[in-house]
Legacy VTK file of the C-alpha trace (Angstrom):
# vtk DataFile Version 3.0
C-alpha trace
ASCII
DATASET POLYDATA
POINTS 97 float
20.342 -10.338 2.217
21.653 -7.925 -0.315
18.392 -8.243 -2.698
15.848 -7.358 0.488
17.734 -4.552 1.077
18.055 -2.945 -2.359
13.778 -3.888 -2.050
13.682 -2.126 1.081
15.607 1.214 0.288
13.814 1.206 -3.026
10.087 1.151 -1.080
10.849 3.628 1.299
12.053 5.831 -1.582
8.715 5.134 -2.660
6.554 5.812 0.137
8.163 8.772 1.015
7.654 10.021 -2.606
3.509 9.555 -1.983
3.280 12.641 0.981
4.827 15.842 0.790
6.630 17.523 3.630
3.721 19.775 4.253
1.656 16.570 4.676
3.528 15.005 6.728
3.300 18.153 8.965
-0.568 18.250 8.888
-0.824 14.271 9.038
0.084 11.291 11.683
1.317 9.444 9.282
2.721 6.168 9.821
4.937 4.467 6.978
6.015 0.832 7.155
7.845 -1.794 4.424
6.943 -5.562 5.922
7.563 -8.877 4.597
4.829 -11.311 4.173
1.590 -12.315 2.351
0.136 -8.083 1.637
-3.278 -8.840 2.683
-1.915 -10.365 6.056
0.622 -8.119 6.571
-1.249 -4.848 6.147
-4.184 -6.556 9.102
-1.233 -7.177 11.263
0.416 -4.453 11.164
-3.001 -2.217 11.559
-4.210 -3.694 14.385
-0.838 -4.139 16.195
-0.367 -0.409 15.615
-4.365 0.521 16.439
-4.226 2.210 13.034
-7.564 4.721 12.408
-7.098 4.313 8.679
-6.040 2.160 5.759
-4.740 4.023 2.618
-4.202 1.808 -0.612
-4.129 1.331 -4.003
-5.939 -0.680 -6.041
-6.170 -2.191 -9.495
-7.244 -5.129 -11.228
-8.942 -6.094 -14.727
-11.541 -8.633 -14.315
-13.740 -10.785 -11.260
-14.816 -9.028 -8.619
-11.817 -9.374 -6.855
-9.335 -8.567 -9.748
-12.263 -5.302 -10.049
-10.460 -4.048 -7.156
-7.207 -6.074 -6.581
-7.485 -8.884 -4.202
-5.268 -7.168 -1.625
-7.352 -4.389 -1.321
-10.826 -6.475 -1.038
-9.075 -8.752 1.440
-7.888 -5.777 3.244
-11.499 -3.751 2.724
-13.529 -6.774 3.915
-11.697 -7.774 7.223
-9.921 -4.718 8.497
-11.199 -3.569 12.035
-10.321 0.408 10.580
-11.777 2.271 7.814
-9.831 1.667 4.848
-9.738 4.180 1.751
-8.539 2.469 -1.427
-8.024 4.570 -4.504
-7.453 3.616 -8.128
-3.447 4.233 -8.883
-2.677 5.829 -12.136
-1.733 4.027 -15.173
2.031 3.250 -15.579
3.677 4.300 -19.067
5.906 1.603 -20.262
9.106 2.432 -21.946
8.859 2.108 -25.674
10.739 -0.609 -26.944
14.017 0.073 -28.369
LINES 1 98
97 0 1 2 3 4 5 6 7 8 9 10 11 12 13 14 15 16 17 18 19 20 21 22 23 24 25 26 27 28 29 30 31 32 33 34 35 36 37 38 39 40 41 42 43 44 45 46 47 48 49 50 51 52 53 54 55 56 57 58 59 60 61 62 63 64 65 66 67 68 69 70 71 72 73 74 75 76 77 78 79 80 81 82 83 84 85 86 87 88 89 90 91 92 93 94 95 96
């Protein structure tokens, strides 16, 4: 499907944007786009990979959950790894025209 794949090419772009070179020759890194439910897919993926460590964002307004972002507390609460979540910076929305 043309759509996933404009989705696809767009989050890789993305992912690689988070680590530099430098980091990614200090670091095992291991970058993956999946398709699913994020919570579920992120668990997966972990422990079909043995991964030693979680990275994520979080944000969220309000409950408990929201506090954090669902994804991330889902992820946080059941993962069989550590998992480090940090707070992503706000987003700057173009001024209207």
């Amino acid at each position: 499907n043309e759509i996933e794949r404009a989705i696809e090419k767009t989050a890789w772009g993305d992912l690689r944007k988070l680590l530099s070179a430098e980091d990614h020759g200090r670091l095992r890194v291991q970058l993956a786009v999946e398709w699913g439910a994020p919570a579920v897919e992120i668990l997966r993926y972990a422990s079909a990979h043995n991964v030693d460590l979680i990275a994520m964002g979080r944000h969220g307004n309000g409950s408990k959950s929201l506090l954090m972002g669902s994804v991330a507390e889902t992820v946080m609460r059941k993962a069989s790894c550590s998992v480090l979540s940090f707070r992503q910076p706000a987003i700057e929305k173009e001024p209207a025209h």
